[in-house]
C-alpha positions as CSV (number, residue, x, y, z in Angstrom):
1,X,0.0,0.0,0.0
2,X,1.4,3.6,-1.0
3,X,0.8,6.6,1.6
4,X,0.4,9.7,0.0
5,X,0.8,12.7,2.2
6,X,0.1,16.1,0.4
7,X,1.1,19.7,1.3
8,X,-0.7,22.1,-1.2
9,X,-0.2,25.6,-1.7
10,X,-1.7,28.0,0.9
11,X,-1.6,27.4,4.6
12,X,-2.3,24.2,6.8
13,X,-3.8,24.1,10.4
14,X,-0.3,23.4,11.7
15,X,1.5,26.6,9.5
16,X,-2.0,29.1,10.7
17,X,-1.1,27.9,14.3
18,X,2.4,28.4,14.1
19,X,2.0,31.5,12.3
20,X,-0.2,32.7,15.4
21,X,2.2,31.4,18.2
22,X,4.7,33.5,16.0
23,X,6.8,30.5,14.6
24,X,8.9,32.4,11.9
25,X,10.1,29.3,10.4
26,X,9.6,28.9,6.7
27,X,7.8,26.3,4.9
28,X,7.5,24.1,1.8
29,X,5.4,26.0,-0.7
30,X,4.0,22.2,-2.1
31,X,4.9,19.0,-0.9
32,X,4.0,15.2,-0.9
33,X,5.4,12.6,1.2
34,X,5.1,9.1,-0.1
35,X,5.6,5.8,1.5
36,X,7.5,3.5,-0.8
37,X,5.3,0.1,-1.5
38,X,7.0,-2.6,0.5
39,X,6.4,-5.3,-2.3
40,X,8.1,-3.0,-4.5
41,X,11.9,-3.2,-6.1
42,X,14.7,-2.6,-4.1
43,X,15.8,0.4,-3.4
44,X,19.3,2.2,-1.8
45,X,18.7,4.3,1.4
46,X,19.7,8.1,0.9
47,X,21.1,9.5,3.4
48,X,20.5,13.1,2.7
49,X,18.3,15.3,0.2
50,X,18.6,16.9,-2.9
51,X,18.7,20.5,-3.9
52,X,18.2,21.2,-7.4
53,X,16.8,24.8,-8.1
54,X,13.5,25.1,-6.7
55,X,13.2,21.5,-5.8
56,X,13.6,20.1,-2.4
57,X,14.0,16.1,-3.0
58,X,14.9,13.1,-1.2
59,X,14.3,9.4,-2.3
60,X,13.8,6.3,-0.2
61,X,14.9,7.7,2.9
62,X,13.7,6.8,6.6
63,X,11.5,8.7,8.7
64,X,14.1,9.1,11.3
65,X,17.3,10.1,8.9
66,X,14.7,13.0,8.0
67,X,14.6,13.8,11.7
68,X,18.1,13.7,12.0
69,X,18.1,16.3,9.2
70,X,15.4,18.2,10.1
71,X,16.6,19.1,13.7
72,X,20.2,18.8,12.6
73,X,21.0,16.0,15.5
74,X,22.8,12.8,15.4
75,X,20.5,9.5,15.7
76,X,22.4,8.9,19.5
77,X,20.8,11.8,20.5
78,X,16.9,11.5,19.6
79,X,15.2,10.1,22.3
80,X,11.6,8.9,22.3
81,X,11.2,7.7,17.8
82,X,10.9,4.6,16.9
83,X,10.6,4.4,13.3
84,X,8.3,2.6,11.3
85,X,10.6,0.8,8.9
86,X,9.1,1.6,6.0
87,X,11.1,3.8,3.4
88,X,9.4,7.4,2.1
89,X,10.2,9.7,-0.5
90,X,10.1,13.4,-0.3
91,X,9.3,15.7,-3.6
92,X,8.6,19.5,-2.4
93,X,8.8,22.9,-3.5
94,X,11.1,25.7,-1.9
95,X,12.4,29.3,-2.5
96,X,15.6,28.4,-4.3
97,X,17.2,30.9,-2.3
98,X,16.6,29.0,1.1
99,X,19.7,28.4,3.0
100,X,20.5,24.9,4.9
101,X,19.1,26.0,7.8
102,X,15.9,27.5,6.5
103,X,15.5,24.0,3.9
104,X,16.2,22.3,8.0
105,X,13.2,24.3,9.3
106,X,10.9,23.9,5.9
107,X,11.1,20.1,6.9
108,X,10.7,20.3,10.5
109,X,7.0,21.5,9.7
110,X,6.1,18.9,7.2
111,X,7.3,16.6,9.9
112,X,5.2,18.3,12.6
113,X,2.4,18.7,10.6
114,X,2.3,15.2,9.1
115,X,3.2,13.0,12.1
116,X,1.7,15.3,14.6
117,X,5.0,15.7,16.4
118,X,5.8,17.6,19.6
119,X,9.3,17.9,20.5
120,X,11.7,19.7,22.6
121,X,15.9,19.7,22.8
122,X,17.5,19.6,25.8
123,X,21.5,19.9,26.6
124,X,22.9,17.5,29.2
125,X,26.9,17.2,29.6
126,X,28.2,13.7,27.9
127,X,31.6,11.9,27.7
128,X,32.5,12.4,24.1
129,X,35.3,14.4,22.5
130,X,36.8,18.0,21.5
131,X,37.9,19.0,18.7
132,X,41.5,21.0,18.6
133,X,44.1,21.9,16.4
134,X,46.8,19.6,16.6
135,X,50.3,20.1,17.8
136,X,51.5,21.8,14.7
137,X,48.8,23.6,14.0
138,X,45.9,23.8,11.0
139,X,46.6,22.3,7.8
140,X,43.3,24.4,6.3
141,X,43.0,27.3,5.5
142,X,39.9,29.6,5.2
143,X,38.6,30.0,2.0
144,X,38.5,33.6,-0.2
145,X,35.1,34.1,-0.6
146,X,35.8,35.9,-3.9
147,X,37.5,32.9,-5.5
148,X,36.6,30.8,-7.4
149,X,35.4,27.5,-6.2
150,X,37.8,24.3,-5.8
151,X,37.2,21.4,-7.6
152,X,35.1,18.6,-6.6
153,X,37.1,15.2,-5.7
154,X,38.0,12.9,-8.9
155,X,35.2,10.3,-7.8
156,X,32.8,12.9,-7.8
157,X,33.9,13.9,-11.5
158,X,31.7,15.1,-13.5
159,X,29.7,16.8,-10.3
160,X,29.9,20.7,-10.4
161,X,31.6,22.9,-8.0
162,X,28.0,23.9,-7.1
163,X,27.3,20.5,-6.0
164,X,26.8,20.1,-1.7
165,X,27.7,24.3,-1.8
166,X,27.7,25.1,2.2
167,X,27.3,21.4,3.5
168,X,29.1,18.7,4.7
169,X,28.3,14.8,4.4
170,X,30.0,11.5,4.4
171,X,29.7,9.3,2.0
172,X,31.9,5.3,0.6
173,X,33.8,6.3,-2.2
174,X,35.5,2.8,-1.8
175,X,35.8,-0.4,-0.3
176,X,36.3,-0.1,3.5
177,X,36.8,3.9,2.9
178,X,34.4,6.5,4.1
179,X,35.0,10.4,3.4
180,X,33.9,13.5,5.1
181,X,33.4,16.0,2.2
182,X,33.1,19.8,3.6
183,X,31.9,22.1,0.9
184,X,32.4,26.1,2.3
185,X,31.5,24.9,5.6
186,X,32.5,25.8,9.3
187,X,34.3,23.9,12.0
188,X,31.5,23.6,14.3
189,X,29.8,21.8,11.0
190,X,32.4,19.2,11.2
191,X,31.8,18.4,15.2
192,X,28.5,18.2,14.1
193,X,29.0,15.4,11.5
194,X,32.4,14.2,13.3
195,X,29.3,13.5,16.1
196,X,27.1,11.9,13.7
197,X,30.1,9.8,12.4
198,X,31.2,8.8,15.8
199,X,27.8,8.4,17.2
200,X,28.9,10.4,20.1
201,X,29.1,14.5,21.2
202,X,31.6,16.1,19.5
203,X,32.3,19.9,20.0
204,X,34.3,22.7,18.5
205,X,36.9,24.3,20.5
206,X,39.5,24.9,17.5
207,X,38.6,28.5,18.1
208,X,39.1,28.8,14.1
209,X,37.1,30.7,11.9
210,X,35.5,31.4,8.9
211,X,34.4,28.5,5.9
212,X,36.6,25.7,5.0
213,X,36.8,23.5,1.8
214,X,38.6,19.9,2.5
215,X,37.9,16.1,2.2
216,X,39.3,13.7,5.0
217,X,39.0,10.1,4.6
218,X,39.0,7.2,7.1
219,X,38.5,3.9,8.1
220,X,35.1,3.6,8.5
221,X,34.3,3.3,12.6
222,X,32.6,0.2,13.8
223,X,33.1,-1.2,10.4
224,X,32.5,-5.1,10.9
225,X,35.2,-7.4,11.3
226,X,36.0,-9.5,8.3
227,X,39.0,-12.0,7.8
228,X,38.5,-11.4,3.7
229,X,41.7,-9.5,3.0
230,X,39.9,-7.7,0.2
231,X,37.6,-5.9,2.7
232,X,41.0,-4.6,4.6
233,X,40.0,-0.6,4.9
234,X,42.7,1.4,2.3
235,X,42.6,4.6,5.2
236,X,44.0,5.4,8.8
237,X,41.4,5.2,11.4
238,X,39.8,9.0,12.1
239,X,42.2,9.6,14.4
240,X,44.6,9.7,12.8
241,X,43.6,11.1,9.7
242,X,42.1,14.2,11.1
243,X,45.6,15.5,12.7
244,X,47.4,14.2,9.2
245,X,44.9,15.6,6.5
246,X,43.6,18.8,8.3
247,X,45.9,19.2,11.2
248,X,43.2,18.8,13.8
249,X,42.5,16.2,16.1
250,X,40.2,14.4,18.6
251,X,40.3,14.7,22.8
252,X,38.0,12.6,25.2
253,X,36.1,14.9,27.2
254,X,32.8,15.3,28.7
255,X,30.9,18.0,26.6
256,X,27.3,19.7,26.7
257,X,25.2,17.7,24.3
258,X,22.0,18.5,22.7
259,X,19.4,15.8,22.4
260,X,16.0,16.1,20.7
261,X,13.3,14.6,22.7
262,X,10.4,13.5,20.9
263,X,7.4,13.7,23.4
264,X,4.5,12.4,20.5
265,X,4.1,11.3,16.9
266,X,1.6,9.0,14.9
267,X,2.8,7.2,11.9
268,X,0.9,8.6,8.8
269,X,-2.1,7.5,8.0
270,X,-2.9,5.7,4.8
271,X,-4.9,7.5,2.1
């Protein structure tokens, strides 16, 4: 069975009752959520959406990565979802001019409106680590913003310089290798996904400024143990890539954390 969950144009009950509790958060102008049929052909889980333009996309994705998103927290620290299991994609219409943060908020009111969620964050102090420049100090630099951009890595040839402008994500670009691809982005972005990576806190206390360009890569953590030599990982552990390809590096601490507490949702209704 499909689920077909449609935002048209004009405002719903939850955007007129945000609008009167003054929530200045933006929304989606259009846009349907759709369940992906479970008899249906298989399908790669996305990780993150797609910009292109005016659309706001993101195919066979679960509920809770778009949480994640949304609220811009690490699945460790989302307390009270339990997903449904079923995959959805996301087709919706946004000012093209939205930044990540404003495309964040558009999809935190689809979610609130759709599932009925409530939530609230709170910040509680966690083991986890700091991020610091290393003894010898940064190997980045901040980048001019009047030059031109730098090219995108050779497996993402073909991609323009446009592509992931002002985020940062990880992604395999080879067996046992994962990457952490920052497009214009600042430190405190990389805690962020060096948390989600880590599945721990991480925060910034670099005290660098200013919007980076830089790809580290890394064994991926947690990766399962295997005796097949061909599934040996081709990069240094995170620890030891961060101080050798950016000149930064990793220090156990206890940190403040936010985590996102979910205190209600409903799984969507079929149509």
């Amino acid at each position: 069975m499909t689920l077909g969950l449609v935002l048209v144009a004009g405002p719903t009950a939850i955007e007129a009752q945000s609008a009167a509790q003054g929530d200045a958060r933006p929304a989606f102008e259009v846009a349907t959520l759709k369940q992906i049929p479970d008899d249906g052909p298989p399908v790669g889980l996305v990780g993150a959406p797609r910009r292109n333009g005016d659309r706001f996309s993101w195919p066979d994705t679960l509920l809770g990565i778009m949480i994640q998103y949304a609220y811009n927290v690490p699945s460790t620290h989302i307390e009270g979802f339990v997903g449904d299991n079923h995959l959805y994609t996301l087709e919706a219409k946004s000012d093209p001019s939205a930044t990540e943060q404003q495309a964040r908020q558009m999809l935190q009111r689809l979610l609130e409106d759709r599932l009925h969620m409530k939530v609230h964050r709170e910040t509680r102090e966690a083991q986890g680590y700091v991020l610091v420049v290393a003894k010898n100090g940064p190997k980045i630099k901040a980048a001019d913003p009047d030059a031109p951009l730098p090219p995108m890595p050779q497996d993402m040839n073909g991609a323009p310089v446009t592509a992931f402008q002002n985020r940062i994500i990880t992604h395999f670009p080879a067996r046992g290798v994962s990457a952490t691809l920052a497009r214009g982005v600042t430190i405190r972005q990389l805690a962020d996904e060096l948390s989600d990576v880590l599945k721990t806190p991480v925060s910034d206390r670099t005290g660098m400024e200013g919007k980076y360009f830089f790809e580290v890569r890394f064994e991926p953590p947690n990766a399962p143990v295997s005796t097949d030599p061909n599934d040996m990982a081709a990069a240094p552990d995170i620890y030891s890539a961060l101080p050798h390809d950016l000149g930064l590096k990793l220090e156990k601490a206890k940190v403040p954390a936010e985590f996102l507490v979910v205190e209600h949702w409903e799984k969507p209704a079929a149509e």
